[in-house]
C-alpha positions in Angstrom: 129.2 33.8 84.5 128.5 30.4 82.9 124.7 29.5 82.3 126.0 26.4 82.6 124.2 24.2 84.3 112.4 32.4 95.8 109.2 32.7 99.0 107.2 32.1 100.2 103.9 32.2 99.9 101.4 34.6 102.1 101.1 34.4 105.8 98.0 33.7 107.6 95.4 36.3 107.5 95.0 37.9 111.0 92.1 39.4 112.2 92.6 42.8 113.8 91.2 44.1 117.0 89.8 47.0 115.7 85.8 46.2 117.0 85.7 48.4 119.6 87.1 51.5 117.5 84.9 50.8 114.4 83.2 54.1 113.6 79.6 53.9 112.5 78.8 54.6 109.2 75.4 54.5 107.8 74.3 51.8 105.9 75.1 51.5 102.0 74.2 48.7 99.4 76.1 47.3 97.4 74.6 45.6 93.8 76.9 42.9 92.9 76.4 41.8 89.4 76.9 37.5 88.3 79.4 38.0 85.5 79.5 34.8 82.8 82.4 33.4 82.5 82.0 34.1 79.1 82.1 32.3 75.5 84.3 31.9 72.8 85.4 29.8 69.4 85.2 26.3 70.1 88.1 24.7 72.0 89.0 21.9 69.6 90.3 20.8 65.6 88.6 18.7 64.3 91.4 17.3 62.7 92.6 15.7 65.5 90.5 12.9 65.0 87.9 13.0 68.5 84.3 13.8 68.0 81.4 14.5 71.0 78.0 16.4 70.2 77.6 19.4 71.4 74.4 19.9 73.3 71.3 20.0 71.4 70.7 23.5 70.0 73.7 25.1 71.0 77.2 26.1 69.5 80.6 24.7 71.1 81.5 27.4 73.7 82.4 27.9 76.8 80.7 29.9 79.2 77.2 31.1 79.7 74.4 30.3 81.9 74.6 26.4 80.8 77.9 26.1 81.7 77.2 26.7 85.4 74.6 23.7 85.2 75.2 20.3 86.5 73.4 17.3 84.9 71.0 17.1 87.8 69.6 20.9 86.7 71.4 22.4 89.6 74.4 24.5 89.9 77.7 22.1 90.3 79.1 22.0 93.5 82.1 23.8 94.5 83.5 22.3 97.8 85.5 24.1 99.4 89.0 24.6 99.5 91.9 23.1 102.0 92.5 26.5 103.8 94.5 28.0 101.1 96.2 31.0 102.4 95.2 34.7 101.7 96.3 38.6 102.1 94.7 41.6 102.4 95.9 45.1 102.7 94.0 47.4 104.7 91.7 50.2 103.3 91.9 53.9 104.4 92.6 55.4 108.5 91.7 53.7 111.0 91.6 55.0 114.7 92.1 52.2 117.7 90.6 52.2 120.9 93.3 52.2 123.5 90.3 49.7 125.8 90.2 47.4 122.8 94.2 47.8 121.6 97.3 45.3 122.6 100.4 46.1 123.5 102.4 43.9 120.7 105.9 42.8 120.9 108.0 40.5 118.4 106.6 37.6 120.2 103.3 38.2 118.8 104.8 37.4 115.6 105.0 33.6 116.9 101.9 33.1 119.0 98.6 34.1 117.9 95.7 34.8 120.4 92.0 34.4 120.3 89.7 37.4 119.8 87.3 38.0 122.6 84.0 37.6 122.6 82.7 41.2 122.9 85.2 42.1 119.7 83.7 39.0 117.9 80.2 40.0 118.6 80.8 43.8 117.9 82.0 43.2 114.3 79.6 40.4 113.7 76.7 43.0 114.5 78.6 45.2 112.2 77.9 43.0 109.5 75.0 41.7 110.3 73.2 44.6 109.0 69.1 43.4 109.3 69.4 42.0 112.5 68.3 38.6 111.9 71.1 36.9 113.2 72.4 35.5 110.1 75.2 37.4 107.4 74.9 36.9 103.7 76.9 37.1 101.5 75.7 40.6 99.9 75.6 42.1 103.6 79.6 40.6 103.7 80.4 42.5 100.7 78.5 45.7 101.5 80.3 45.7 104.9 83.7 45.2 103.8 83.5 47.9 101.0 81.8 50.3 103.0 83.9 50.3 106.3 87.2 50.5 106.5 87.8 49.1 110.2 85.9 45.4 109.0 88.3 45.3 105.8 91.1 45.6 107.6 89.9 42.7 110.3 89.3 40.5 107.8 92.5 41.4 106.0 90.4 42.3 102.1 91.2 45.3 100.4 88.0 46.8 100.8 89.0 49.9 98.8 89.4 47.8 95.7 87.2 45.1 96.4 84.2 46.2 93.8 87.0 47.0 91.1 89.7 44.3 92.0 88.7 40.5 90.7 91.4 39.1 93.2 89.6 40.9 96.4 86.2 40.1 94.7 87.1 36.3 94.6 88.9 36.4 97.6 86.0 37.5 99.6 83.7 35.1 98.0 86.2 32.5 99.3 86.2 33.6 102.4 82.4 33.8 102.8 82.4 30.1 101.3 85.2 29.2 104.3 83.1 30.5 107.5 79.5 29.1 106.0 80.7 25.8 104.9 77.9 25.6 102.0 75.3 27.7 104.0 73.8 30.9 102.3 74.4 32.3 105.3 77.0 33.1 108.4 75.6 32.7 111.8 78.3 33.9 114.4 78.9 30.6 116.0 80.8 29.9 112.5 82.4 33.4 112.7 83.5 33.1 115.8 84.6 29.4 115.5 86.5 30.5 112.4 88.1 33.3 113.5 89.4 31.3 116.8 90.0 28.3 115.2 92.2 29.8 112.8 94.2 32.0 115.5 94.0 34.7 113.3 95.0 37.5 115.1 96.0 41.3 114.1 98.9 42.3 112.3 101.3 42.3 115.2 102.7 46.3 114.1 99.2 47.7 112.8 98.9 49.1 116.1 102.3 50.5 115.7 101.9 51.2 112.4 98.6 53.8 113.1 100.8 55.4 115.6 103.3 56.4 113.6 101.1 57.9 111.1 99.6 60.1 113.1 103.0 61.2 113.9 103.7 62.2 110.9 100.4 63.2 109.7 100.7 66.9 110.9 97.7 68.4 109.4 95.8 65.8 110.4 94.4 65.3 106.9 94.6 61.6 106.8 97.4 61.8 104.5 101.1 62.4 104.7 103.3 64.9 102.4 106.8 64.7 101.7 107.7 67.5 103.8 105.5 66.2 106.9 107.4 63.1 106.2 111.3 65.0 106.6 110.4 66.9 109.1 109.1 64.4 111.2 112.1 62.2 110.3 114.1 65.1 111.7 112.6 65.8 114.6 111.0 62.7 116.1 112.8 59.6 117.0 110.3 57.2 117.0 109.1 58.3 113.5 112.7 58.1 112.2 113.8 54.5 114.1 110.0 52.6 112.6 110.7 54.1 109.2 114.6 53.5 108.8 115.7 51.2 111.9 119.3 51.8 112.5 120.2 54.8 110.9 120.1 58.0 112.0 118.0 60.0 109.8 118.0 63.3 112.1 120.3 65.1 109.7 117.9 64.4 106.5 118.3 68.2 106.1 121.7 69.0 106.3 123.2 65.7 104.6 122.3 65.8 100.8 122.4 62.0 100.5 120.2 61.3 103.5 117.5 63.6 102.0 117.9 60.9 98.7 117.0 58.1 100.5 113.9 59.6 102.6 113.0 61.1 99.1 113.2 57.7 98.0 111.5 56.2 100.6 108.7 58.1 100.0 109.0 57.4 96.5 108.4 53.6 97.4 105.4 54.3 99.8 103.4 56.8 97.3 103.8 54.9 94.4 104.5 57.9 92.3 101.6 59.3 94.0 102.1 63.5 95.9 100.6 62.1 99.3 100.7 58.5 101.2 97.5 57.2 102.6 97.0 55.0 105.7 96.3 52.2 103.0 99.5 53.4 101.0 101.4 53.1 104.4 100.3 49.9 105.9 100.3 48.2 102.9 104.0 48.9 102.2 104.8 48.1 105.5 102.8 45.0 106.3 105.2 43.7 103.1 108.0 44.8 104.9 107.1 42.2 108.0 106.3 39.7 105.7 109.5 39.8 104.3 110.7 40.0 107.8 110.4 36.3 108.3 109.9 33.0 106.2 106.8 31.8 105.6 105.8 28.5 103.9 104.5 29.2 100.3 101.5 27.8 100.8 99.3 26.6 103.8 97.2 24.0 101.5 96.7 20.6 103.3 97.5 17.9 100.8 96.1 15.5 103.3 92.8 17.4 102.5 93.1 18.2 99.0 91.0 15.9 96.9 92.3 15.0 93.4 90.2 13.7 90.5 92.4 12.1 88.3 91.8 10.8 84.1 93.4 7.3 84.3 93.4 6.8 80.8 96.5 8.5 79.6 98.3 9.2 83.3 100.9 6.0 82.6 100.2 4.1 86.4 102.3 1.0 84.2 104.7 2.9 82.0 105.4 5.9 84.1 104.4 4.6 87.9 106.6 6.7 89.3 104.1 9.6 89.0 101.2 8.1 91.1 103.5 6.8 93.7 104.6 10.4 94.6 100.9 11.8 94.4 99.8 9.1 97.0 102.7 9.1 98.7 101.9 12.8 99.3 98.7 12.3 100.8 96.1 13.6 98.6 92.4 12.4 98.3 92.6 10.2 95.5 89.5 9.7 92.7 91.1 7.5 89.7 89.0 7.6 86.6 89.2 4.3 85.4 86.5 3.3 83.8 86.5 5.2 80.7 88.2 4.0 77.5 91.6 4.9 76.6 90.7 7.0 73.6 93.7 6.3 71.6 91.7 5.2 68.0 91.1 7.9 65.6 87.5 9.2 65.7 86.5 8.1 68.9 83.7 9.0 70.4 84.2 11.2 73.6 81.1 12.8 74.4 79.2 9.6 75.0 81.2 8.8 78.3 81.7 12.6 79.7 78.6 12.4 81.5 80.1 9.5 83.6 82.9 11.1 84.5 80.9 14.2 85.1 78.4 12.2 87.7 81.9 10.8 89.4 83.1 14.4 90.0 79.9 15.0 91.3 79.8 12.3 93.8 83.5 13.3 95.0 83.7 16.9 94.6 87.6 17.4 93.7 89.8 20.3 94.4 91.5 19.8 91.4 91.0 18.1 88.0 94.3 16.1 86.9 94.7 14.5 83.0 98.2 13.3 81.2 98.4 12.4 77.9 95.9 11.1 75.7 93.4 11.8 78.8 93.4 15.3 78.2 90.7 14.9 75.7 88.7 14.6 78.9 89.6 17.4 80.4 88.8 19.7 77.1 85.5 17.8 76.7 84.5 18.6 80.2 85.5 22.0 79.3 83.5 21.9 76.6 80.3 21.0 77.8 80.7 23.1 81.1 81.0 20.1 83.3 84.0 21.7 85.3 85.6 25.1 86.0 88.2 24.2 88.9 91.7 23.5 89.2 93.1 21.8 86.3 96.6 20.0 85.8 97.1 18.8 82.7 100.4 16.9 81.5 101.3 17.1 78.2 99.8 19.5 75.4 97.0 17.8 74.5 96.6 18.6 70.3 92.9 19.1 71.0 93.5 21.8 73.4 93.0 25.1 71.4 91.8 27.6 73.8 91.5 27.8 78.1 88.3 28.0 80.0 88.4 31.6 81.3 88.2 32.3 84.8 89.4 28.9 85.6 93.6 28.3 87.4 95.0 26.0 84.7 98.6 24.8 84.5 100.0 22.5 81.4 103.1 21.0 81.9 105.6 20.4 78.9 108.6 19.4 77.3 110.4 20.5 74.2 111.1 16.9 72.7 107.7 15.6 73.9 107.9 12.7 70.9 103.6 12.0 71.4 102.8 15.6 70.8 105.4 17.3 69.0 104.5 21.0 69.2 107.1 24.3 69.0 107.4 26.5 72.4 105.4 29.5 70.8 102.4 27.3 69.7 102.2 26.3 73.6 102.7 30.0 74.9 99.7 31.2 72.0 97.8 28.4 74.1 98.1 29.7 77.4 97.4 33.4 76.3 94.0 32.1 76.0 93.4 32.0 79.5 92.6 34.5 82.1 95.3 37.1 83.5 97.6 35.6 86.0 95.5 32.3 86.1 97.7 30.1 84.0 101.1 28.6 84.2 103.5 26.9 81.7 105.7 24.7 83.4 108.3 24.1 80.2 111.1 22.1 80.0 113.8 22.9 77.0 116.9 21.9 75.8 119.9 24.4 76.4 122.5 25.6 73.6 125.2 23.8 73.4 128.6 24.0 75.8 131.7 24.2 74.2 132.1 20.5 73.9 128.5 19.7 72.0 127.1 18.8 75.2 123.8 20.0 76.5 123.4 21.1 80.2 120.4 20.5 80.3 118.2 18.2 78.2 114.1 18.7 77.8 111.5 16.6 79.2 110.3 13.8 76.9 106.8 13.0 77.1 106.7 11.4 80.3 108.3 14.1 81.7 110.7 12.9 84.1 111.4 16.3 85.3 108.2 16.0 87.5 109.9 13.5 89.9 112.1 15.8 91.1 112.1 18.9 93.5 108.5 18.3 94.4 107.6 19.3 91.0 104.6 17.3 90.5 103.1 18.3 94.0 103.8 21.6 93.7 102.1 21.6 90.7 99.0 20.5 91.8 99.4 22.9 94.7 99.9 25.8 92.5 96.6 25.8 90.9 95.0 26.3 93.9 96.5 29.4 94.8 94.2 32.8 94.5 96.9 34.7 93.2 97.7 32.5 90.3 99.7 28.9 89.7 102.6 31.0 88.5 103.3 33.2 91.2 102.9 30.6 93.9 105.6 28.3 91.5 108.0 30.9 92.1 106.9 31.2 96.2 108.5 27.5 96.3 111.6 28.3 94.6 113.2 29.5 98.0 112.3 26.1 99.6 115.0 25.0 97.8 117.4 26.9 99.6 119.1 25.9 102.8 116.8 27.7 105.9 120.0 29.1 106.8 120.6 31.0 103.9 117.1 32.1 103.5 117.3 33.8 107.4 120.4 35.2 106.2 118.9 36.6 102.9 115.8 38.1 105.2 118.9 40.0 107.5 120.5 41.5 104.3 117.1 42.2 102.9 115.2 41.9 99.5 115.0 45.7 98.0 117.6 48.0 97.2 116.6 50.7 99.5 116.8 48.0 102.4 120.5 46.9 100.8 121.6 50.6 101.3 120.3 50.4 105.3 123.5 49.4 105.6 125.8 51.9 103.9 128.1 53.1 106.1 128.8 56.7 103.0 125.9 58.1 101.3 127.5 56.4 97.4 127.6 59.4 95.9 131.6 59.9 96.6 134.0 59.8 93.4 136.6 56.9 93.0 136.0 54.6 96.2 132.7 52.8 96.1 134.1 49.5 98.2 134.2 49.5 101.6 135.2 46.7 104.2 132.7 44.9 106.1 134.5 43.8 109.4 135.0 39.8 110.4 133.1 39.2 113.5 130.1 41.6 112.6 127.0 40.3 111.8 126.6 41.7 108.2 130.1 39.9 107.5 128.4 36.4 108.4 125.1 37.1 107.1 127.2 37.7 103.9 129.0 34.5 104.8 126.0 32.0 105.3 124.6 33.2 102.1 128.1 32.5 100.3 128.7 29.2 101.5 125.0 28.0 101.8 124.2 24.6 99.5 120.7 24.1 98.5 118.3 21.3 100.0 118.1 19.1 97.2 121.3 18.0 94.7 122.1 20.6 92.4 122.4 20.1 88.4 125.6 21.0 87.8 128.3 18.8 90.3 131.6 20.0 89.0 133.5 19.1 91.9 131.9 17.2 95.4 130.2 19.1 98.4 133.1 18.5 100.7 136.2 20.4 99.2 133.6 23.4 99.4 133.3 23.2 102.7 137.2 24.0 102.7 136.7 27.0 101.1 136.5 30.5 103.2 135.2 34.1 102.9 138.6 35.8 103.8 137.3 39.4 102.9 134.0 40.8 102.4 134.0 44.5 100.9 130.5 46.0 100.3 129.5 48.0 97.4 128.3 51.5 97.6 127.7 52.9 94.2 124.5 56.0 94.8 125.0 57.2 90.9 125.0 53.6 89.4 121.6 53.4 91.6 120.4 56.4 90.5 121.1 55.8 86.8 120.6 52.2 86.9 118.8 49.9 89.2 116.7 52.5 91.3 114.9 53.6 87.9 114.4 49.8 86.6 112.6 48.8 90.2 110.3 51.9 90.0 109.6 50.8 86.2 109.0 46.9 87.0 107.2 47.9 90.0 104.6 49.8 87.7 105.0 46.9 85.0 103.7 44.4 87.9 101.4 46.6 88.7 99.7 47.4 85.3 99.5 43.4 85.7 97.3 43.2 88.6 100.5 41.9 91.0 101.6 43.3 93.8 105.7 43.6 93.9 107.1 41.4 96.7 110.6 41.5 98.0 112.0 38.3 97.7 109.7 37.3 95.4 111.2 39.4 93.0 113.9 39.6 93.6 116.6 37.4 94.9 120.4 36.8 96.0 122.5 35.2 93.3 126.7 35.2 92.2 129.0 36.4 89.6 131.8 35.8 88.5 134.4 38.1 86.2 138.2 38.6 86.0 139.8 41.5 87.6 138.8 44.7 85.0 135.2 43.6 84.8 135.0 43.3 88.9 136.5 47.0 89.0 134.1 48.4 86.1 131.1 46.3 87.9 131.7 48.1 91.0 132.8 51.9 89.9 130.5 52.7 86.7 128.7 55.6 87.3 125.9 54.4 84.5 125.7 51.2 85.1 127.1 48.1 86.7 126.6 45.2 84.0 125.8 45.2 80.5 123.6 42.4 79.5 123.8 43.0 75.9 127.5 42.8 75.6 127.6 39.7 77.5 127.5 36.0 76.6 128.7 32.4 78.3 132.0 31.6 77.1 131.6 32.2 73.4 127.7 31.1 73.6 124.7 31.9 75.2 123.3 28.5 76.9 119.6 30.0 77.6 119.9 33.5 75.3 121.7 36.7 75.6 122.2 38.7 78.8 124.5 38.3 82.3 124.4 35.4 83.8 124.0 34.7 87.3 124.2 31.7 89.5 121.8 30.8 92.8 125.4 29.1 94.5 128.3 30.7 94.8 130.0 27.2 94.6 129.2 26.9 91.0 130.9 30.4 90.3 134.1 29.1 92.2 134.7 25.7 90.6 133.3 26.4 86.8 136.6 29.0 86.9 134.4 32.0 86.2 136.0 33.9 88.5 139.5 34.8 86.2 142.5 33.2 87.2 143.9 33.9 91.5 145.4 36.6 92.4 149.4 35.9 93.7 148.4 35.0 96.9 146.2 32.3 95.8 142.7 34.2 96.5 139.9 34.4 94.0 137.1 36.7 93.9 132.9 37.1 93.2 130.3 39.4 93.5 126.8 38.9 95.5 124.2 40.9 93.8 120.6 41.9 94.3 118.5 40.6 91.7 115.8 42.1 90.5 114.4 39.3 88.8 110.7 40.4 88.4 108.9 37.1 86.6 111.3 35.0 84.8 110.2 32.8 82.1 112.3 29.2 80.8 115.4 30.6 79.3 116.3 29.7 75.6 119.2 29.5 73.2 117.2 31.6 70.7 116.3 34.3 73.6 118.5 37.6 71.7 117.8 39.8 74.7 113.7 40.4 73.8 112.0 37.9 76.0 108.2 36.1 75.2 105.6 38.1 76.3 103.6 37.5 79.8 101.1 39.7 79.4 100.6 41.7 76.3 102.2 44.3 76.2 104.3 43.3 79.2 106.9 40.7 78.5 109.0 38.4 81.3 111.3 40.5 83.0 113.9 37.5 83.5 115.1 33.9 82.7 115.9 31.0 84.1 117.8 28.0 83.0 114.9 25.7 85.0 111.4 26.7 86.7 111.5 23.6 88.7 114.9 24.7 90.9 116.6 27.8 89.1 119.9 27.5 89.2 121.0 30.0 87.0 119.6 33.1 86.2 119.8 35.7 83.1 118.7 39.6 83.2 118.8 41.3 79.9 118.4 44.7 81.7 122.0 46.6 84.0 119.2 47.8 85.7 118.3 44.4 87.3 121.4 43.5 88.9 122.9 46.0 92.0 126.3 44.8 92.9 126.6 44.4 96.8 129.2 42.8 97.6 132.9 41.8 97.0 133.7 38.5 98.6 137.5 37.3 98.6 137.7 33.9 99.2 140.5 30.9 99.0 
């Protein structure tokens, strides 16, 4: 298939109703240690032209006590942010009280409840641990780690939350949220948080302890493989919550039923011999979340407050910019008043102390520069006068190293003209920052069709690519995000989509093991591996929304206009069940980038990871696609037509409707009909594609590289694996 040419971001947090079951524990203190941000080489070359003086007595670095300093001799303000969303996974068993428990239907998925006063006040004692009425911080973080039942109300992995950064931070956020810049939480803020919010339990963690139990035999706390069958075997309940819809009764007498509770417990343990409560919820709060959309992102824009360099943004040459970021509702701060340090040797550092007393006055979310304005931005760096969100447009030449700690995202185009720079001197850039805190938004030029022409052509330096798909918002939004700009980027991707296909992607499911849910043979049969899905049912239009779905916005590649698809029909829909390509193939290559994510400090999410895209093939590659025993595709045999448009590797497309009219499909069979295949991607992080990509991709985090590409981060509408393993054939569609 040509390269011619998904999520949502976490829920709201609920808070459980677990007060009245919370076992005492005795008290424990936790020691929580300030960690600088730490120092490094200075973040500049001289050679560029800009000079500031460092302050007296002290090296260029960044980091360190005087870094956290505002001009004033206090510690810089950090205001809080607009309600940005978090998740927490629950840490160890916990029992409920039946007096304190809900009965919890689907429903409760939709409405959310207030906790009652005597739960409020139980947990708030809980934490209060002195008695005097007020919670500090320290008592929040000794609570949380020590006691189970308050993690998992306040949704933080307690269990990791002196090892994890992410649970640290996002604890410290949330003690930020409830005392609005007190040092302490009375509980008319707790309670006035938690209700205000409508955070609620998870709607199946009552559910969820049940079954447990079930299973949990011994009573241990933990569940074994053979607990696991035999109460699969033996126990309805057990065996509709863990596989709804199939009967899983005969999981000892039917060799591929066994496989897939094997492999179920496979995905729960994590490779480990026994599944926790923590092991157990967690995998199966991801399972409701992927149950139902949810935006990517609950930030406010309307609350979001924006300090932006004006020197450099183009408000007269490239207005086109500011107009969406007002027109989006943000709190706006131009910096104006600063000269537009374009001469060589210009002084800097003399008007940095300005801009710093302006941030202090208006206390921004984020910290935006373009262009020649991000000399600012590394001089405030620099001097430690801010450690926020930062946006920065364009490569700025005198940007040499990240602030560490600190969400950053750089946007840039391959034939910026200003700043001329190569893709791998921008990449060595953003290595410098923390782990999963920065984000390259990168714009390229494709290889070249057959006819000389590009399909897609990189963003000059006023990078006009920003204008569309919400780019430039969702930027901005992205550097807000706990989990990093880069993973919330991808979140938005499947806003693209039409909310039809993205309710029909949910049905089908995001994982493998939920793909084979609806295998009607267990795959591991010789010859026949394609089996009918009936019109009428509701996997055949699930199959059939997806398939004729068009995104929200225009797509890229127009090769033929929106109406004569709407003439097309899915005639046929065969499904593709193919156990020893799984077990050769794909099964192994979602354990591997499961561990890959992992060793990364990300947690794998369905959807987010993986997504629904099309192929297309003549007649002999569907067949071998579909009956290999080894594997399905083979990435490193395949090409575009005699070229690779974004490197080596299969090539998939997000619309089906591209695969149909670019003629990738072979020529019709007699009776006019044509065919395609709907895989399962497993598309782990993709990076920017690129002509010169020869099947070894940059790397992402040493010594992990990007498990995918894409021909645009903006709106991917094509997408290349370089692995079989990523791709599992699903489904045959015949269409005319």
């Amino acid at each position: 298939m040509c390269g011619m040419c998904d999520d949502s971001s976490r829920g709201q947090n609920r808070y459980h109703r677990v007060a009245g079951a919370m076992a005492s524990t005795s008290a424990r203190t936790s020691q929580v240690s300030s960690q600088p941000l730490g120092s490094g080489p200075g973040y500049f070359s001289g050679a560029s032209g800009y000079s500031w003086q460092s302050p007296p007595g002290s090296a260029p670095q960044l980091g360190g006590s005087h870094a956290r300093t505002a001009s004033n001799g206090s510690s810089p303000a950090s205001p809080s942010l607009p309600v940005v969303s978090r998740q927490g996974s629950t840490g160890g068993k916990v029992s409920w009280d039946p007096g304190t428990t809900m009965q919890c239907t689907a429903q409760d998925q939709e409405d959310s409840a207030s906790v009652s006063q005597r739960e409020l006040q139980e947990v708030y004692r809980k934490l209060d641990q002195n008695g005097n009425g007020v919670v500090s911080k320290l008592e929040l973080i000794a609570a949380v780690s020590r006691d189970p039942a308050i993690a998992d109300f306040l949704g933080i992995d307690g269990g990791s939350l002196l090892s994890d950064e992410a649970s640290f931070d996002e604890l410290h956020a949330l003690f930020d949220e409830i005392s609005a810049g007190k040092k302490g939480i009375d509980f008319q803020s707790f309670a006035k948080h938690v209700n205000k919010s409508k955070i609620t339990r998870t709607p199946t963690a009552n559910r969820m302890l049940e079954i447990f139990n079930l299973i949990d035999a011994d009573g241990d706390g933990s569940i074994s493989k053979l607990e696991l069958v035999a109460a699969m075997q033996n126990n309805n309940a057990v065996d509709e919550f863990m596989t709804p819809g199939v009967n899983s009764s005969s999981v000892m007498d039917d060799e591929a039923m066994f496989e897939k509770v094997d492999a179920l417990f496979e995905a729960i343990a994590g490779g480990k011999k026994r599944i926790t409560y923590n092991d157990f919820s967690k995998y199966f709060r991801k399972t409701v979340k992927s149950a139902k959309p949810r935006p990517p992102s609950n930030i406010n824009r309307p609350s979001t407050k924006l300090f932006i360099i004006g020197p450099g943004f183009g408000n007269q040459i490239n207005p086109r910019q500011s107009q969406m970021i007002e027109r989006e509702g943000y709190q706006i701060k131009w910096c104006f008043n600063v000269p537009n340090p374009e001469i060589p040797n210009f002084p800097v550092d003399p008007y940095l102390g300005h801009i710093k007393a302006e941030i202090d006055a208006f206390k921004p979310h984020v910290l935006v520069g373009a262009s020649k304005g991000g000399v600012y931005i590394v001089g405030l760096w620099l001097r430690g006068y801010w450690r926020g969100p930062t946006l920065m447009l364009n490569a700025h030449p005198m940007c040499t190293r990240l602030p560490e700690g600190c969400n950053v995202v750089i946007a840039s185009g391959s034939n910026d003209e200003v700043y001329p720079s190569n893709r791998a001197q921008i990449e060595a850039l953003m290595a410098t920052g923390s782990p999963n805190k920065t984000f390259l938004y990168y714009t390229c030029n494709s290889g070249k069709l057959q006819s000389g022409q590009l399909s897609r052509v990189g963003d000059y330096h006023n990078m006009e690519s920003l204008l569309n798909h919400d780019c430039l918002p969702r930027l901005i939004d992205a550097t807000l995000c706990k989990e990093g700009p880069e993973q919330h980027f991808m979140k938005t991707w499947r806003e693209r989509l039409a909310d039809a296909r993205v309710q029909a992607e949910l049905w089908l499911g995001y994982s493998p093991q939920q793909l084979m849910r609806l295998w009607g043979t267990s795959g591991q049969q010789q010859g026949e591996h394609l089996f009918e899905v009936a019109p009428g049912t509701e996997e055949f239009m699930m199959v059939n929304t997806v398939f004729k779905a068009l995104p929200k916005e225009e797509q890229a590649y127009i090769l033929s206009p929106p109406e004569t698809w709407q003439r097309v029909r899915a005639l046929r829909v065969h499904r593709v069940e193919n156990a020893l390509q799984g077990d050769a193939s794909w099964r192994p290559y979602y354990k591997s980038l499961c561990r890959s994510l992992e060793d990364q400090a990300l947690e794998f999410e369905p959807g987010l990871h993986t997504c629904w895209a099309f192929h297309g093939c003549d007649a002999n590659a569907l067949d071998s696609i579909v009956s290999n025993p080894v594997c399905g595709f083979q990435p490193l045999a395949s090409g575009t037509r005699s070229t690779t448009l974004w490197g080596s590797g299969t090539y998939f497309a997000r619309d089906a409707k591209y695969v149909a009219d670019g003629g990738f499909c072979g020529p019709p069979a007699p009776d006019g009909t044509r065919k395609l295949i709907m895989c399962l991607l497993i598309t782990g992080i993709p990076c920017l594609g690129d002509p010169n990509h020869k099947g070894v991709l940059p790397f992402r985090q040493k010594p992990h590289r990007y498990n995918s590409s894409v021909d645009c981060l903006a709106s991917p509408e094509v997408f290349i694996v370089q692995q079989s393993g990523a791709a599992v054939p699903a489904y045959i569609i015949t269409f005319a």
